[in-house]
C-alpha positions in Angstrom: -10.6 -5.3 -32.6 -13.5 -7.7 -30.8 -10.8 -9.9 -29.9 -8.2 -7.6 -28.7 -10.6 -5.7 -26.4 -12.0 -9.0 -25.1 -8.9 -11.2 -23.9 -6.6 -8.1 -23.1 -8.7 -6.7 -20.5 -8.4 -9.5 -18.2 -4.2 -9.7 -18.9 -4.5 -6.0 -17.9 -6.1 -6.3 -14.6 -3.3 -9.2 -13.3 -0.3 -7.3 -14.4 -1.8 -4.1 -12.9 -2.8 -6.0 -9.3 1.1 -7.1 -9.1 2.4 -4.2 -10.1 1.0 -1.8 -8.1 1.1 -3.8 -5.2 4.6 -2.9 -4.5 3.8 1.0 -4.9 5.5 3.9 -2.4 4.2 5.2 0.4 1.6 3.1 2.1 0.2 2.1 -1.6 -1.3 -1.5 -2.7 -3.4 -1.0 -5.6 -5.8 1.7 -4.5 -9.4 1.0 -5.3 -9.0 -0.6 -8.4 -12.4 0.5 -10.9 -11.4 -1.3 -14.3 -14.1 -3.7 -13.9 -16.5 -0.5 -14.8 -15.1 -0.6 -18.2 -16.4 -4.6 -18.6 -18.7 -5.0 -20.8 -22.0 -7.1 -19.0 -22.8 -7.8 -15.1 -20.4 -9.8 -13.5 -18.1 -10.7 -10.7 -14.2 -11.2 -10.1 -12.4 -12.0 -7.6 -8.3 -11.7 -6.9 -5.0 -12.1 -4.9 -1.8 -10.9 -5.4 0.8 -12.3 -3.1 4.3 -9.8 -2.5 7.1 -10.6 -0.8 9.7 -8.0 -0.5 13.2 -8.9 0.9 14.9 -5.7 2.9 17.8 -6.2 5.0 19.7 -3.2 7.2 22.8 -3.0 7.0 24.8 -1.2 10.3 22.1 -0.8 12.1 22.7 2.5 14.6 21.0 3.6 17.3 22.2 6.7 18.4 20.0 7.4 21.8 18.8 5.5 24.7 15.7 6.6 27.0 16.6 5.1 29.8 20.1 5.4 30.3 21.7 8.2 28.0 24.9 7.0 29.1 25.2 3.8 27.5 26.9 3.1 24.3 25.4 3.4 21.0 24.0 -0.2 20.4 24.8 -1.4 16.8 23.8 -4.4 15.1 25.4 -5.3 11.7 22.1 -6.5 9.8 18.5 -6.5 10.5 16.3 -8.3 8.0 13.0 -6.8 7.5 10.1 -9.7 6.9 7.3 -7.8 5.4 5.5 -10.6 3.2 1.7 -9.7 2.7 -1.5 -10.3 0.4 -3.9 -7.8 -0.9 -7.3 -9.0 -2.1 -9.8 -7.7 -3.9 -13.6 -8.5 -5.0 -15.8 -6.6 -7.2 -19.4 -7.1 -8.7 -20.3 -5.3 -11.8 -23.7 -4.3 -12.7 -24.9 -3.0 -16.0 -28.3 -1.0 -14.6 -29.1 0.7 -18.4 -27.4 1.1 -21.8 -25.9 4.3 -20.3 -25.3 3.3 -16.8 -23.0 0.8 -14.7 -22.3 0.5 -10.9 -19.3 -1.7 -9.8 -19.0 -2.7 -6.0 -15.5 -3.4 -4.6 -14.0 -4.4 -1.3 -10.3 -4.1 -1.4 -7.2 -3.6 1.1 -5.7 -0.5 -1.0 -3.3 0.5 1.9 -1.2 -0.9 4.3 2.4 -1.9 5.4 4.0 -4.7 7.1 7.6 -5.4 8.8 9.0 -7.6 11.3 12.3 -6.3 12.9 12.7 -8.8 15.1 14.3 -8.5 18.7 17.5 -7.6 20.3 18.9 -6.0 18.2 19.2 -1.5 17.5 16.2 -1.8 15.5 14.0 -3.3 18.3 13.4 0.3 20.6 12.1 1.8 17.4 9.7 -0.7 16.2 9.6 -5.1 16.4 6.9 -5.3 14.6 4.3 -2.3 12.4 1.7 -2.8 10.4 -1.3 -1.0 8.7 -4.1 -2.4 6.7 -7.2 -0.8 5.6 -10.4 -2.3 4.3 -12.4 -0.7 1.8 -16.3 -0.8 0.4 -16.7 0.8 -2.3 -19.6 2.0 -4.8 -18.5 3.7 -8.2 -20.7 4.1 -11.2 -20.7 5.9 -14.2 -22.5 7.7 -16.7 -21.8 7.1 -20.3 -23.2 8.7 -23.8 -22.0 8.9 -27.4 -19.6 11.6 -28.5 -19.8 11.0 -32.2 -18.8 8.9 -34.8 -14.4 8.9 -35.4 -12.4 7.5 -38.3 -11.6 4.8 -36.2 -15.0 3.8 -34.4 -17.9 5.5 -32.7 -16.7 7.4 -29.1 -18.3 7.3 -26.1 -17.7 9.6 -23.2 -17.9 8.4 -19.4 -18.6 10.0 -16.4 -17.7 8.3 -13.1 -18.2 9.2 -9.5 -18.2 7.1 -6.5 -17.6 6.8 -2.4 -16.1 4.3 0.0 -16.2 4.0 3.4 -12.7 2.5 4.9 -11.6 1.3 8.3 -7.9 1.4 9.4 -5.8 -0.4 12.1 -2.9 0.3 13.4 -0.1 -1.5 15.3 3.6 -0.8 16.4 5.6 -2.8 18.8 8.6 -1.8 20.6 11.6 -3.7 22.9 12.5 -0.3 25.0 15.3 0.1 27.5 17.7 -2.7 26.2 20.8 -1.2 27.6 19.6 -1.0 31.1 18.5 -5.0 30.7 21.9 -5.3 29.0 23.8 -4.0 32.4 22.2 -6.3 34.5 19.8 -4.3 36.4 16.4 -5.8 37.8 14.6 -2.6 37.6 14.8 0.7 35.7 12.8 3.0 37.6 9.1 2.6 37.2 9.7 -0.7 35.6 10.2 -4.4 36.6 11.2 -6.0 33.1 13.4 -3.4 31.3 13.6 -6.2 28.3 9.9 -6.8 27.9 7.8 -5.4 24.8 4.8 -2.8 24.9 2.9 -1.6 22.0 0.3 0.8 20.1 -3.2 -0.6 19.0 -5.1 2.4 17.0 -7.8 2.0 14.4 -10.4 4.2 13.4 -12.7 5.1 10.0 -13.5 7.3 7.2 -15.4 8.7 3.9 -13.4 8.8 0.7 -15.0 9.8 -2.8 -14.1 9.5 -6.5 -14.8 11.3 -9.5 -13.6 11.0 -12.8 -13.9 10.8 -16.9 -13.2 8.0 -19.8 -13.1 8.5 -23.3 -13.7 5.3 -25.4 -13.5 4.2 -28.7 -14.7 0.3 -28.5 -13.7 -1.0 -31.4 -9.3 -0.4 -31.0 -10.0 -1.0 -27.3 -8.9 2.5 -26.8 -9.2 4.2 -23.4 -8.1 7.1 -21.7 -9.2 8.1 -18.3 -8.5 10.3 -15.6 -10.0 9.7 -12.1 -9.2 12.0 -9.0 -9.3 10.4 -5.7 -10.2 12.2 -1.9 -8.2 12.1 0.8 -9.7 10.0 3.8 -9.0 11.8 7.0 -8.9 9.3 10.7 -9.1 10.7 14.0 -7.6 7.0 15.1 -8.1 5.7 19.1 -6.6 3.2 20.9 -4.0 2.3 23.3 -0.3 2.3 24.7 0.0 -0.9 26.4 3.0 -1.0 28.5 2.1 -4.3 30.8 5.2 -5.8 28.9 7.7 -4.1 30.8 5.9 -5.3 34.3 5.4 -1.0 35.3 5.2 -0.8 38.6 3.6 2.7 38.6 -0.2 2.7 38.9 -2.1 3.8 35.8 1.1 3.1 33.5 -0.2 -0.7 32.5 -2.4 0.3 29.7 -2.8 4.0 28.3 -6.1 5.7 25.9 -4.5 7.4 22.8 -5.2 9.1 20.3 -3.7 10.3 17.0 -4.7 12.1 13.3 -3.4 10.8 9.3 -5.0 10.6 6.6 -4.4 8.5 3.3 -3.9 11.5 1.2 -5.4 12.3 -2.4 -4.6 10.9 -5.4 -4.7 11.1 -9.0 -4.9 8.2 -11.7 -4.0 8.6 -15.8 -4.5 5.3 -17.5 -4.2 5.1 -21.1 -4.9 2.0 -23.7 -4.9 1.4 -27.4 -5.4 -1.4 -29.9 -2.1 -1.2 -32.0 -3.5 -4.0 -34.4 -6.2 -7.1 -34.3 -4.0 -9.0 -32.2 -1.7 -5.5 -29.9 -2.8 -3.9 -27.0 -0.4 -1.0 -25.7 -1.0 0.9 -22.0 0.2 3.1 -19.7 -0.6 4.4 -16.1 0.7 7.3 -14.3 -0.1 8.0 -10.5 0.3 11.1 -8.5 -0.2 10.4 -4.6 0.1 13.4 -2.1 2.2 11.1 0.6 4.0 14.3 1.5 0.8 15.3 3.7 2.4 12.3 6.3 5.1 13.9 8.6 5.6 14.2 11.9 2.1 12.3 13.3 1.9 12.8 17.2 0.8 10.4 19.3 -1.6 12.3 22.0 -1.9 10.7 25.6 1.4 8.3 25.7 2.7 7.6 29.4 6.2 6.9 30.4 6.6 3.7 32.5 9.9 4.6 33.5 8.6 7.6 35.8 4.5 7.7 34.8 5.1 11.1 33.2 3.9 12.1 29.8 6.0 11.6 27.0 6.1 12.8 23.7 5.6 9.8 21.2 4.9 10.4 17.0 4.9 8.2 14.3 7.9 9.9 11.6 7.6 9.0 7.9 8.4 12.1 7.0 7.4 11.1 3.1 7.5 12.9 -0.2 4.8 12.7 -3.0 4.9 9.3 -4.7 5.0 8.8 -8.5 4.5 5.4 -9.9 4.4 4.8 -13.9 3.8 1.1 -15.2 4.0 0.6 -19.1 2.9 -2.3 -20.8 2.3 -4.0 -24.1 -0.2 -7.5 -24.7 -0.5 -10.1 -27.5 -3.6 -12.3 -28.2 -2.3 -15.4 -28.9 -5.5 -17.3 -29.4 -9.0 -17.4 -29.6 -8.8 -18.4 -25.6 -5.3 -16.4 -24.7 -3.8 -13.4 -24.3 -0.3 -12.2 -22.2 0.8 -8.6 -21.7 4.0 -7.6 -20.4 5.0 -4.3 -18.3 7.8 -2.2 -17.0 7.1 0.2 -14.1 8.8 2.8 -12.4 7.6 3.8 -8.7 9.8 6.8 -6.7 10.5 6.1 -3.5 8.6 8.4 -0.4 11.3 8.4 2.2 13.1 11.6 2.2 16.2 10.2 3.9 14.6 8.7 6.5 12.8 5.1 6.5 13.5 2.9 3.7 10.8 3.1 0.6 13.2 3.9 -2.3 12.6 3.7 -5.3 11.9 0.3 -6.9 11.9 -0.9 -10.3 9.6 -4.0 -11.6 9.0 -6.2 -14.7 5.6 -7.6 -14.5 3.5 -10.3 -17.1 0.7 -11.9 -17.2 -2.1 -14.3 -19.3 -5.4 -14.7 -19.4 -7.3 -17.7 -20.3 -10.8 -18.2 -21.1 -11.9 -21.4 -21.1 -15.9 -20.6 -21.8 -17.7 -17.7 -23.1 -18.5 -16.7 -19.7 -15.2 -17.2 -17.6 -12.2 -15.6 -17.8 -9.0 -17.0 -15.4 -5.6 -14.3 -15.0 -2.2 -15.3 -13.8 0.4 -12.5 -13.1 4.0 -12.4 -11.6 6.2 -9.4 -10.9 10.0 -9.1 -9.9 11.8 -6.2 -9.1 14.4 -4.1 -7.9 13.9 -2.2 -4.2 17.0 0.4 -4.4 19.7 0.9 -2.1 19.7 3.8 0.4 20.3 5.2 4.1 18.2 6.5 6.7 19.0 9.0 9.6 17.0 10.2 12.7 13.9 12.4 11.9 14.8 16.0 13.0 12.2 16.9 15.7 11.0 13.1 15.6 10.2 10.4 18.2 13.3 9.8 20.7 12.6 6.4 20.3 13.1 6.2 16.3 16.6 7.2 16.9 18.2 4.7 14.9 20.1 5.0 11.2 20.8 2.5 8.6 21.9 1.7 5.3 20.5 -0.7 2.8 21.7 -2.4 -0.5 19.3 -2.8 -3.8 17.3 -5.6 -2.6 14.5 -7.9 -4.2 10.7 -7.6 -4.2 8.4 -10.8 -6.1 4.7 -10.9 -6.3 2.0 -13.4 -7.8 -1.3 -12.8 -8.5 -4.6 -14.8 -9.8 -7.9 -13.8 -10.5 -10.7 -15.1 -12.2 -14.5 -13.5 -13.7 -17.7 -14.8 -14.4 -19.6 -13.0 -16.9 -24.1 -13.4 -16.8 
């Protein structure tokens, strides 16, 4: 199964990128190590391009800060603009018969939404986002475990470390109602309509370790790798100079705040059906439940230069995500693969990362020995839901919602050399 093994690999990779660009939590992809599994040195590079379209429906806000007495704002649709790309590099490097070392930078994590303003959404957040880069070194070990009816197996063991950087940034349009009534000033402020916002960002270690067992010749696989949690002590600032404060030391505030991208574990599995089949599936685990209430340490009213308490709420559950796929060489030069996946949904009834369902397919061409070009696309189903206040939350992500099953697409390219 030369042929299989050869052309599938690359149709894998695309279908995977787009896929698992869309997973729950904070999830794009992870590190992604199957360029280990490559036979020879060489390098790839990728993009997958994801556009998800959310739009809130009754949009609620149940609490105002600066004047409890007003009435509940309510805007009848928000829609959420949340495009974003997640690249990846890698260089793989065969050091001995036994041993390879792939290096990767990636963006594994992140989130992106626009909100927009004036409307109920804006107090809680305009716009968020997180995105993490990561540098990455993973090798592996590998050695013969005896010859099988169907080819010679080989066992693999992998182990490897990244060091990550995060950033973090949430804007917010507070005291609408007071600018709504007319009023010049709202106590310590001079603009009640203006915008303030957190800028965090921080670093940490992650590891890796895991195991492979091969057989080569049906392009089997099956591999289990664990992943470490990477814990941030993140710093930054509350910058109020938005809402014009007129209380000293209120402009611009130092905080700080703790999360972690939380532990993970990867099954992938791959067989040869035939000369020409490829069957696979991947199962992910993610421990997203470790992310609930995250305080924000050091915020500063501008209303009366007091602290207050602030938190970031996601409140998630464990995330799940399951992509099955089948490919077909069609020549000497192409190959496509086609996948279902299945990802459930972190919010717990509050935010809205449902579950989503997506069909995914890609091909991969090789026009020389050497280089080998991947194409993928993805559509899918984000599925309907509501969302309530966070018990014990921020004051200021007082807001509810509902949402209808909505539509995610992504794109991806890639392309190898081979030396």
């Amino acid at each position: 199964m030369k042929n299989t093994t050869s052309l599938m690999v690359g149709a894998v990779f695309v279908v995977a990128a787009s896929t698992m660009a869309d997973a729950g939590g904070f999830d794009r992809g992870g590190v992604n190590l199957d360029q280990l599994f490559d036979p020879g040195t060489g390098v790839k590079t990728g993009v997958t391009f994801v556009s998800p379209q959310r739009d809130l429906k009754n949009v609620t806000r149940t609490a105002n800060e600066a004047n409890p007495a007003a009435p509940a704002a309510t805007s009848p649709s928000v829609s959420v603009e949340g495009d974003y790309v997640v690249p990846y590099a890698g260089f793989k490097m065969d050091l001995t018969e036994a041993i390879a070392c792939l290096g990767t930078y990636s963006e594994p994590f992140g989130a992106d939404a626009d909100y927009g303003t004036g409307n109920a959404h804006s107090a809680t957040a305009v716009e968020f986002s997180v995105d993490t880069r990561d540098y990455g070194l993973t090798c592996s070990y590998k050695f013969a475990a005896g010859e099988t009816p169907l080819g010679e197996g080989f066992v693999r063991i992998i182990g490897g470390a990244s060091y990550q950087t995060l950033d973090g940034f949430q804007s917010r349009q507070r005291f609408l109602d007071v600018a709504n009534l007319g009023l010049a000033t709202a106590g310590g402020l001079g603009n009640t309509s203006g915008i303030g916002f957190f800028d965090v960002d921080g670093d940490a270690v992650g590891w890796r370790a895991g195991i492979a067992y091969e057989i080569p010749d049906i392009a089997l696989r099956a591999a289990v790798i664990y992943n470490s949690k990477y814990d941030y002590d993140l710093s930054g600032v509350q910058d109020n100079t938005g809402f014009a404060p007129l209380i000293p030391g209120t402009a611009i505030v130092p905080v700080t705040l703790q999360t972690q991208i939380p532990q993970s574990i990867e099954i992938k599995l791959q067989s040869g059906i035939n000369e020409r089949t490829l069957a696979f599936l991947n199962l992910k685990w993610q421990d997203w439940s470790q992310l609930g209430i995250i305080p924000i340490i050091g915020g500063v009213s501008p209303l009366d230069g007091l602290p207050t308490p602030l938190s970031f709420d996601p409140l998630y559950q464990d995330g799940f995500t399951i992509n099955a796929g089948v490919g077909r060489v069609i020549s000497e030069d192409v190959s496509a693969i086609a996948s279902l996946g299945w990802d459930r949904g972190t919010s717990t009834g509050f935010g809205a990362q449902t579950d989503t369902w997506t069909l995914a397919a890609g091909v991969s061409y090789k026009p020389t020995e050497n280089i080998d070009l991947q194409f993928g696309g993805l559509v899918g189903l984000l599925t309907s839901g509501s969302s309530t206040p966070a018990p014990g939350g921020d004051a200021a992500n007082a807001v509810s919602y509902s949402f209808d099953n909505d539509f995610v697409g992504a794109i991806s390219f890639s392309g190898k050399i081979t030396f």
